[in-house]
N, C-alpha and C positions, 0 to 999 in steps of 0.2 A: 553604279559599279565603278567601284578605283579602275586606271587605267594600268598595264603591265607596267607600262616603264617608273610610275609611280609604288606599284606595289613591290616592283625590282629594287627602288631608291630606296625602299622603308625596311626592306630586309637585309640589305647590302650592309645597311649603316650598322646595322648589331652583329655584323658575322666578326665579332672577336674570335682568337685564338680560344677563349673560354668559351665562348656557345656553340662555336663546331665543335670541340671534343664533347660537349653535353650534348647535342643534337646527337650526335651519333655514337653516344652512349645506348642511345633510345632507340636503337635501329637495330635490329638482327638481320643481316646480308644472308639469306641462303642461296645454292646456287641458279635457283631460279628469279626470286626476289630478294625486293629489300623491303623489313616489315617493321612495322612502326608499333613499338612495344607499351607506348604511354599514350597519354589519353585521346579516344576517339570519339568525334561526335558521333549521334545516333546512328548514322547511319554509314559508320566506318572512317571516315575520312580521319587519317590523324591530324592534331590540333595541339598548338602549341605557342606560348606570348613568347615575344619579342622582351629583353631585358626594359627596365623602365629610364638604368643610367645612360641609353642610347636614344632620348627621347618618349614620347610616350608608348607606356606598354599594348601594342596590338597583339589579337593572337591572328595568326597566319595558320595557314595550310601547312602540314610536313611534308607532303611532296615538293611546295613551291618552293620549300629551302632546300630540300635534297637537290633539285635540278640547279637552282644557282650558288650551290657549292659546287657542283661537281661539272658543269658547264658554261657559269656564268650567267647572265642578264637573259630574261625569258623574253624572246625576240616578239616584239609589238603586235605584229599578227597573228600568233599563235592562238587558236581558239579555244584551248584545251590542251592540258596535260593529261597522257595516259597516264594511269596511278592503278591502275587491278593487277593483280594476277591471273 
């Protein structure tokens, strides 16, 4: 398993000005949640690559970028992101 501050490093580096307005092109904000409108693996979890000009193309988790756009670096101990409704 990548370690956070590693999978924090590999997200950070592609958060241009262009993939946050696309990332959250892909998100409908209701007033309870925020739902991820493009592609989900089986079993919900949204999913989405990393540009390839920012290194090579990984696909990440949508919540793990939602939290470090809108918080910052996901703190090393955290064992889990909530992401349900």
């Amino acid at each position: 398993m990548i370690s956070s501050s590693r999978q924090n490093a590999r997200i950070l580096a592609a958060l241009s000005p262009g993939f946050i307005e696309r990332f959250w092109d892909r998100v409908e904000k209701t007033p309870d949640c925020w739902l991820w409108t493009a592609y989900r693996k089986p079993l919900g979890y949204g999913y989405l690559k990393l540009p390839r000009n920012r290194g090579p193309g990984h696909s990440v988790l949508a919540h793990r970028v939602s939290w470090l756009v809108t918080h910052g670096p996901i703190p090393e101990k955290t064992p889990h992101l909530c992401h349900r409704c």
